[in-house]
C-alpha positions as CSV (number, residue, x, y, z in Angstrom):
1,X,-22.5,21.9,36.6
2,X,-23.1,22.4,32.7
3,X,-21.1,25.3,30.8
4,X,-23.3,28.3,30.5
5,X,-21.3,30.4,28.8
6,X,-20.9,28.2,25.3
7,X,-17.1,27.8,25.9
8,X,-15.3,25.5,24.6
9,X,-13.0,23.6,26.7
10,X,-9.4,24.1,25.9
11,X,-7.9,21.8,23.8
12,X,-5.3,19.4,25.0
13,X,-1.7,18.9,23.3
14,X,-2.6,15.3,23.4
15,X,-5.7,15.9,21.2
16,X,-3.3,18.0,18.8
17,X,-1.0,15.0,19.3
18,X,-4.0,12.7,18.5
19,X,-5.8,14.7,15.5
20,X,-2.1,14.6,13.7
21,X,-1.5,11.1,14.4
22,X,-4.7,10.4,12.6
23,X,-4.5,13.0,10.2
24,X,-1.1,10.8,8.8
25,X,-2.9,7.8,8.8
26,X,-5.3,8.8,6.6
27,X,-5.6,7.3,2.9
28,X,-7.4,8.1,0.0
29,X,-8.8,5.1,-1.9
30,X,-10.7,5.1,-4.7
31,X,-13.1,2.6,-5.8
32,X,-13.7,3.5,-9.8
33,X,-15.9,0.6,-11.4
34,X,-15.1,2.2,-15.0
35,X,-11.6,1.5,-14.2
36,X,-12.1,-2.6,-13.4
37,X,-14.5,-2.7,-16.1
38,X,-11.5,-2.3,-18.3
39,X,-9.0,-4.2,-16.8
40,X,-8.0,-7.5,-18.6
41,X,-9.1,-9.5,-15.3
42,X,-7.4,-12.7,-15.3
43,X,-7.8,-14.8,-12.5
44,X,-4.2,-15.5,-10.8
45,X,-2.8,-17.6,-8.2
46,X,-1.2,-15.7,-5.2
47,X,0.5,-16.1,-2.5
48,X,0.4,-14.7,0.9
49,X,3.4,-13.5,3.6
50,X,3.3,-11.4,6.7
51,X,5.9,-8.6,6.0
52,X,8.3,-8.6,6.8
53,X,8.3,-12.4,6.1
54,X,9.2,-14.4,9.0
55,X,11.5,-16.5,6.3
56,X,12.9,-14.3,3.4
57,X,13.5,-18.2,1.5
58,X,10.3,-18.9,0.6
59,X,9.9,-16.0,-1.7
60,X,10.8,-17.5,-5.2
61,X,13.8,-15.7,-7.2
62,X,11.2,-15.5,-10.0
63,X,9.7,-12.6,-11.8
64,X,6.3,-11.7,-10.6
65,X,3.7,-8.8,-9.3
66,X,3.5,-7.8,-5.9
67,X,1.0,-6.1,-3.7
68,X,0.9,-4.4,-0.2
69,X,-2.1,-4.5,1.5
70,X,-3.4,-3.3,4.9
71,X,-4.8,-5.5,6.8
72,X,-5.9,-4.4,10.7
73,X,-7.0,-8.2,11.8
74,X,-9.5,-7.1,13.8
75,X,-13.0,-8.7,14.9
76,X,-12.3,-11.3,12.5
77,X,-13.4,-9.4,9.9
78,X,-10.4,-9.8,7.1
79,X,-12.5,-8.1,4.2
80,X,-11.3,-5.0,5.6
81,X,-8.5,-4.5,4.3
82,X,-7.0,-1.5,1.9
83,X,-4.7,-2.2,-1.6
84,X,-2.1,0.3,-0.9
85,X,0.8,-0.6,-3.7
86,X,1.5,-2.7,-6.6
87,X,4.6,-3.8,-7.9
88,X,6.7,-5.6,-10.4
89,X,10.4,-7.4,-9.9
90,X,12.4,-9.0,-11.8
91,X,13.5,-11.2,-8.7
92,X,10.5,-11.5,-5.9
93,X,13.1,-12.6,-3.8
94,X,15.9,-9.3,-3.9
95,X,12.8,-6.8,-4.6
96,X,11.2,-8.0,-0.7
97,X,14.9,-7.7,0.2
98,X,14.7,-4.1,-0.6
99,X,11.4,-3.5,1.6
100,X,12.5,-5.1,4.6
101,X,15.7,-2.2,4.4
102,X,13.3,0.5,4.7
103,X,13.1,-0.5,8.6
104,X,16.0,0.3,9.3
105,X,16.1,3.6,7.1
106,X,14.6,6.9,8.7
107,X,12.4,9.4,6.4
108,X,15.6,11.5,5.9
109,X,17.7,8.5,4.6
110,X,15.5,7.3,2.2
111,X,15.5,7.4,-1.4
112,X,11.7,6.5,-1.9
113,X,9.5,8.2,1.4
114,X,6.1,7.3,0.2
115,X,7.5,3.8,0.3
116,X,8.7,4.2,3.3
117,X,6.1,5.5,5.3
118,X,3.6,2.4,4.1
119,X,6.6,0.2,5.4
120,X,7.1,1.9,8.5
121,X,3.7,3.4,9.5
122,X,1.5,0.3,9.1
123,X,4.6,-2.1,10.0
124,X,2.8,-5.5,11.8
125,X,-0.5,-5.2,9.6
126,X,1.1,-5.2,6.0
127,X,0.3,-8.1,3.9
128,X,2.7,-8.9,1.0
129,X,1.5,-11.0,-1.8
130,X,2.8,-12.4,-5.0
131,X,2.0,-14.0,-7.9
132,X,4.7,-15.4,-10.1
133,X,4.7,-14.5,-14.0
134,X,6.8,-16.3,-16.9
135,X,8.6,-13.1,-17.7
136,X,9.4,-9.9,-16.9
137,X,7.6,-8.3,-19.8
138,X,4.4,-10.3,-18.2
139,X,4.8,-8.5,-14.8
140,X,4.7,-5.3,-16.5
141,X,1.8,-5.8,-18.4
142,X,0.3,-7.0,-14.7
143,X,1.3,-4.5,-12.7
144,X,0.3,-1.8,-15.5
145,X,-2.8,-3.4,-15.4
146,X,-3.3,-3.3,-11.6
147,X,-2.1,0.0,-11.1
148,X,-4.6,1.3,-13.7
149,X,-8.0,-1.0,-12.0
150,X,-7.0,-0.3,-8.9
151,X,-4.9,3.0,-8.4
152,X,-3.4,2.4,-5.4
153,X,-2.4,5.2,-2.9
154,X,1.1,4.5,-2.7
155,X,1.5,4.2,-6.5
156,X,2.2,7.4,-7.7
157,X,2.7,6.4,-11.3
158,X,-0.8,6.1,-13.7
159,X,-1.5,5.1,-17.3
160,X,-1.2,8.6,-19.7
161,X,-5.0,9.2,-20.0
162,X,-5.8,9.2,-16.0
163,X,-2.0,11.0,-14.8
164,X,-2.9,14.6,-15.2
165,X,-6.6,14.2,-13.7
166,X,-4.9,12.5,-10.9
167,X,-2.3,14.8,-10.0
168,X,-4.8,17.5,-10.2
169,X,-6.5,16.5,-7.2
């Protein structure tokens, strides 16, 4: 028998339960051409782990760039997929080190929760990639680079110029 009376049917816990589960999985990306048109785009060689890496070893005690990426693996479709941080280390191998500790930290024990919850919330479809550099100083030029094409989520740092616009919103 249809509702005659316009009335909403109450609303469940496990619809509030629901909408806040999505609510915290939601991510802002932004896709700002003016930004890669300025980027020094060089093409680089990466490389490609699972996180947490099934074998910490293979990841090279080298300087280099790091990025996280979302990927859900589903219908085959790997295009869809979402850039959420970019990074620089000294060591590849003792900066994953540090990622792979923030399973076992909680929200409250943490010194770096943004981290964290990209760790922990999309834990089994988290990409890590790398891409060595010859030096230090060549990872931060990199990463300042990526961070200013791309402006990933879980970067909260951003060039001078784009900061305060950023923070604004």
């Amino acid at each position: 028998m249809p509702n005659t009376n316009n009335q909403q049917p109450p609303i469940s816990n496990n619809f509030l339960v629901d909408l806040a589960a999505m609510k915290a999985h939601c991510v802002e990306m932004m896709f700002f051409p003016s930004a890669w048109g300025s980027a020094n785009n060089t093409n680089r060689a990466w490389l490609e782990e699972i996180f947490p890496p099934v074998d910490r070893q293979v990841i090279p005690k080298a300087p280099g760039v790091y990025v996280f990426v979302v990927e859900p693996g589903l219908f085959g479709f790997e295009k869809a997929s979402g850039l959420f941080y970019v990074g620089k280390a000294t060591s590849l191998f003792d900066r994953i080190k540090a990622y792979i500790d923030e399973l076992s930290k909680t929200l409250i024990t943490t010194a770096r929760p943004l981290v964290w919850r990209m760790i922990n919330q999309w834990n089994g479809h988290l990409k890590y990639y790398y891409t060595i550099t010859d030096s230090v100083t060549e990872a931060e030029i990199l990463e300042n680079e990526m961070i200013n094409a791309f402006r990933p989520y879980f970067n909260t740092q951003y060039d001078a110029e784009v900061s305060p616009f950023m923070r604004a919103f």
